[in-house]
N, C-alpha and C positions, 0 to 999 in steps of 0.2 A: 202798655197801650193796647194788644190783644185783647183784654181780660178787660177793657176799660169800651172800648166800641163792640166787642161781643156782648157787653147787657145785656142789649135788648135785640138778640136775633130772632131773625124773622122768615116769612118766607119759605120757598121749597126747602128738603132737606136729603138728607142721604137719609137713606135705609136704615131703621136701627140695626140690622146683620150686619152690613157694614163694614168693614174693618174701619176703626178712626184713629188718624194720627193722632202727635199728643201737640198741646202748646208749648209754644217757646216761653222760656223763663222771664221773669216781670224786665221790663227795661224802662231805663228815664220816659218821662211824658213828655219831653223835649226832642227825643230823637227818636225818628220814625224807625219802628218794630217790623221784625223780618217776621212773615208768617211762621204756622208751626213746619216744620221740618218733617217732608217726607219723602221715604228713601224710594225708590224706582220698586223692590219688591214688596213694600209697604203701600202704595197705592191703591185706593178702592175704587170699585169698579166707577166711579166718579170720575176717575181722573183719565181715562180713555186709552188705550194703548195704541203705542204709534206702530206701528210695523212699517213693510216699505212703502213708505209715498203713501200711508192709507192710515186713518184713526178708527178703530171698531167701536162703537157706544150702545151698548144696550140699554134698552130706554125704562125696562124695568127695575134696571139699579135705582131709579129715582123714586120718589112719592110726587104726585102733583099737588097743587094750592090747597088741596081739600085734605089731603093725606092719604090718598089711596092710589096705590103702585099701579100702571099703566100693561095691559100684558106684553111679555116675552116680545120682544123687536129688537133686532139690532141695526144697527145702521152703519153707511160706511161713509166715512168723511174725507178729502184729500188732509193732507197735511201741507201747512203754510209758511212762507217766507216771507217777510216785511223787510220793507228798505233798511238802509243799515241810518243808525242813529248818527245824527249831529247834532252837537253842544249849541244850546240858543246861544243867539247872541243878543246882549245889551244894545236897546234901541230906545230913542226920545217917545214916551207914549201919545198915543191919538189925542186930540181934543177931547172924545167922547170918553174917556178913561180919566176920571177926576179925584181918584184915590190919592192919597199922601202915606205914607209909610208913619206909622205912630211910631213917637219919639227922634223921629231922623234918623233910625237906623233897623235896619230888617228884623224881623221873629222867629223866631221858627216856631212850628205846629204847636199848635199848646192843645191839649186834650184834657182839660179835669171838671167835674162837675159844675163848679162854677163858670167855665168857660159854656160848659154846654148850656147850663140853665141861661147864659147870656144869649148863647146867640139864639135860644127858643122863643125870649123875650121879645130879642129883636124884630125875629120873625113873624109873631102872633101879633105885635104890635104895628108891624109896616103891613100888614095882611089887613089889618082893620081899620087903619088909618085909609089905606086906597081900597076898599070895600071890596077885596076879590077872595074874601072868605069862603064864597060858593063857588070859585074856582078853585081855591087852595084842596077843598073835599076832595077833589078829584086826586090831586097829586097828593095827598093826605092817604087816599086810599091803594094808595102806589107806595106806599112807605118811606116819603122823603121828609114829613116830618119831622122837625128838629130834635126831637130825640131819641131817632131813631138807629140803628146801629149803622145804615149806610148814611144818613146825613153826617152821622159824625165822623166817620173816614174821610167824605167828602171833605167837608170842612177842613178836618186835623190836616189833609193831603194841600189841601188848595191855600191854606194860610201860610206852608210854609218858605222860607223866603227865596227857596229855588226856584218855585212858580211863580212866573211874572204874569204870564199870561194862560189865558184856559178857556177852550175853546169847547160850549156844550152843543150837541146836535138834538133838537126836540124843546124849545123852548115853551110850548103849549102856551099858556098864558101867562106866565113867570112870576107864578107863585109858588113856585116847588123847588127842586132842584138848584135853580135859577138861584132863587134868594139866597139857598146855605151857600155857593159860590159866590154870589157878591158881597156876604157879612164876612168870607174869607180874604175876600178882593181888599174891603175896604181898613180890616186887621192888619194888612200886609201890604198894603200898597199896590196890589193887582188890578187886573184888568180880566174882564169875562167877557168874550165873544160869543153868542147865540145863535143856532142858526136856526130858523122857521119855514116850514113847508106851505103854510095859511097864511096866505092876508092877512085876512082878517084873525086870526090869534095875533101874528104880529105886532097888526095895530094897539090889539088889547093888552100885550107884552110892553111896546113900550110907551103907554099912560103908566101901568103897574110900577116899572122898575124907573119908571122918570128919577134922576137925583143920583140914581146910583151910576158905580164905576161898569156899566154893561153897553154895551149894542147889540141890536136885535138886526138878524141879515135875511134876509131873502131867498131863497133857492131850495133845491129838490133834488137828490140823486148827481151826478157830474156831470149833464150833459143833455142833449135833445131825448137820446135814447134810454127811458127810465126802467127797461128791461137790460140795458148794458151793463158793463163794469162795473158803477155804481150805481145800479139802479135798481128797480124793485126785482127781488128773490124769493121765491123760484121767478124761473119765467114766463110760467103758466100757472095757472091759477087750478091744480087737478089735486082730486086726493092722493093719489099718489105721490107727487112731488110733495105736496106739502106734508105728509106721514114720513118723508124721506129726511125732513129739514128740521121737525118740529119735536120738542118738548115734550114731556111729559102732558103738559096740560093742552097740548095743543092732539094728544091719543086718545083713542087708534084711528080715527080720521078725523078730517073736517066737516065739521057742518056745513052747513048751505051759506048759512048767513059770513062766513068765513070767505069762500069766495066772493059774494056780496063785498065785504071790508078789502078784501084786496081789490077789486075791480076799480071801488072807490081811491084808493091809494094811487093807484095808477093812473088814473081821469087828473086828479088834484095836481100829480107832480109832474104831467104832461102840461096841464096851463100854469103852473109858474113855472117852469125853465122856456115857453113861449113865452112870458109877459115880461121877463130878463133877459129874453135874444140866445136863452141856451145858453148862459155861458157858464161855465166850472168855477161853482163858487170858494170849493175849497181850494182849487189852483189860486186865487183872489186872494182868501183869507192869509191862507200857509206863505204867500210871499210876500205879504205884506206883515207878519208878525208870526213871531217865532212860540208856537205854544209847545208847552211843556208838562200839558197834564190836559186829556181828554175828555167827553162824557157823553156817552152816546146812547142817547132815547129818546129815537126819534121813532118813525112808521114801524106797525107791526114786520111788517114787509119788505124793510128799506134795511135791515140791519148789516148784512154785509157789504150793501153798498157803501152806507153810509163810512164804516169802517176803514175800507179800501178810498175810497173818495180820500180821506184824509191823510191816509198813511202814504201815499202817492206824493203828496207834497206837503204832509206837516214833520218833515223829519226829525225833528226836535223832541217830539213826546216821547217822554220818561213814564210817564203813568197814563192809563183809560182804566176809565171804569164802564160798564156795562148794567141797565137796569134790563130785566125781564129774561135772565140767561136760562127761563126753565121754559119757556113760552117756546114760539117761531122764531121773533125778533133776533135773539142772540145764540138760543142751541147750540148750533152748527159751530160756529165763532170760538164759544166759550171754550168748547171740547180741543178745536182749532191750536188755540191759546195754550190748554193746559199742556199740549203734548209738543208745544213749541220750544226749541232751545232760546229761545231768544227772549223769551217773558217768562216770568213766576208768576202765579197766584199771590198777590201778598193780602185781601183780604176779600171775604164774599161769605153771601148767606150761608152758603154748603160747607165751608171750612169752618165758619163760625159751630154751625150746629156740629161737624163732628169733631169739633175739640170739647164740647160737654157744656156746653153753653147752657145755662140751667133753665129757659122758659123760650117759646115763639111765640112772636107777637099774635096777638088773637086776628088782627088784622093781616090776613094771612095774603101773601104777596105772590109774585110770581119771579123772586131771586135775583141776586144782582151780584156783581163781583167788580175787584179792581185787583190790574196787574202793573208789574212793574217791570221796565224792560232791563234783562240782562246786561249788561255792560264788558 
């Protein structure tokens, strides 16, 4: 399964100097594969070293989108602790969740070319049946096209029968991401909650995804305050905080037009958490259904909110995935993650490419990952 969604890797990468672990040995395409296996003195400078209460990440271990290493910076991260996990529970699903389980009894992940080539089909074809082919570009050019190495994690993770429900944050107009998760929804009898920061995307989201097992939700950040807890990060819009928080490609400062895009960020998700009363939408979602597989890409600038918003009351997630972990968006998080006792890496652009993954998409991306929580 490794060796079968690493294809087509994409996106940022490590260093060729590097040190790279190696892959895990071939396993059934029915049961989900443990990444390659890497021992604590074997770690490349990718994987961040925890010390006390603090993760160090220099940022020139990386290459950015383009391929070219960011100068000499290191950065210093706290280290993180997430609520402790609870087992979902089996619940009657929403009206708005119309999937039926094929056959009358659950699947597990299937991942073989044929499965892929289907659900490309599927996707290329409900893309130009509801005409948002020139929305699709956009998330096409974010690399969640269906045959992509992170659509097909997505997919293989979300079709299988322990996810009932999956909750993505960044629905954009819901022809990306969106659709591999509801072709898994409707495989397996699931259910995919959305959450949207725009109106008006919203509205364009559900005309697109009309039919399918999804809802598209409302909200921004947790709360009135969208510099808070879950709310846009840094909390100032300065080069310096953002050179502190930020990615490869986001080095060695921000441009102008950067703080511009955060500013806007913050306008936007100040008038929908007023036009919803402020209320905490993932407090809403997480007690009303038990998700058990995340996916977080939403605002450049919301990423650790968005995060923590969910992990506060989705206690149930078994897996998140992360799109844009080389940018601003996830950095911080990613690093966060890898030096956590509580999650693994089990699959992402960076692990792909240093297990010897033989080509990067030309469509060169800004990295993604999915982890899985320790147990």
């Amino acid at each position: 399964v490794q060796e079968k969604v690493a294809e087509h890797s994409q996106g940022a990468y490590i260093a060729p100097e590097a040190p790279k672990p190696q892959p895990s040995p071939p396993t059934s395409l029915t049961t989900p594969a443990p990444a390659p296996v890497v021992t604590p003195s074997e770690k490349p400078a990718t994987s961040a070293a925890q010390g006390k209460g603090q993760i160090e990440v220099d940022v020139s271990s990386y290459l950015d989108t383009r391929g070219i290493r960011p100068p000499p910076f290191v950065q210093t991260f706290p280290s993180i602790t997430t609520p402790p996990y609870v087992v979902a529970k089996d619940s009657e699903k929403p009206d708005w969740c119309s999937s039926t389980i094929p056959g009358g009894s659950p699947r597990e992940g299937e991942l073989s070319q044929a499965k892929l080539d289907e659900v490309a089909t599927f996707i290329s074809t409900f893309i130009s049946d509801r005409d948002c082919s020139r929305d699709s570009q956009v998330a096409f050019a974010h690399g969640v096209k269906p045959e992509s190495s992170f659509a097909a994690a997505l997919y293989y993770l979300a079709s299988t029968a322990e996810i009932k429900y999956v909750l993505e944050v960044g629905t954009f107009r819901g022809c990306g991401s969106t659709l591999v998760l509801a072709k898994a929804a409707l495989d397996s009898g699931g259910c995919v909650a959305t959450l949207e920061a725009d109106p008006e995307y919203k509205r364009k989201a559900e005309k697109n995804l009309a039919g399918l097992p999804v809802s598209v939700f409302l909200g921004c950040g947790g709360g009135k305050e969208t510099s808070g807890p879950y709310g846009i990060v840094p909390s100032k819009a300065s080069d310096d905080l953002l050179k502190m928080t930020a990615g490869p490609d986001f080095q060695p400062s921000a441009p102008p037009e950067w703080k511009n895009w955060w500013n806007g960020e913050k306008d936007l998700c100040e008038k929908t958490q007023a036009s919803i009363d402020n209320k905490n939408v993932y407090e809403d979602l997480c007690k009303e259904y038990d998700f058990s597989m995340g996916l977080f890409d939403g605002g450049e600038f919301h990423g650790d909110g968005e995060f923590w918003g969910a992990m506060e009351f989705c206690h149930s997630m078994k897996y998140v995935g992360f799109d844009d972990v080389n940018a601003q968006k996830y950095w911080r998080l990613y690093h966060q993650m890898l030096a956590s006792e509580q999650w693994e890496e089990l699959y992402s652009s960076f692990k792909m490419k240093a297990a010897g993954t033989p080509s990067t998409d030309k469509e060169l991306r800004q990295g993604w990952a999915i982890f899985k929580r320790i147990l």
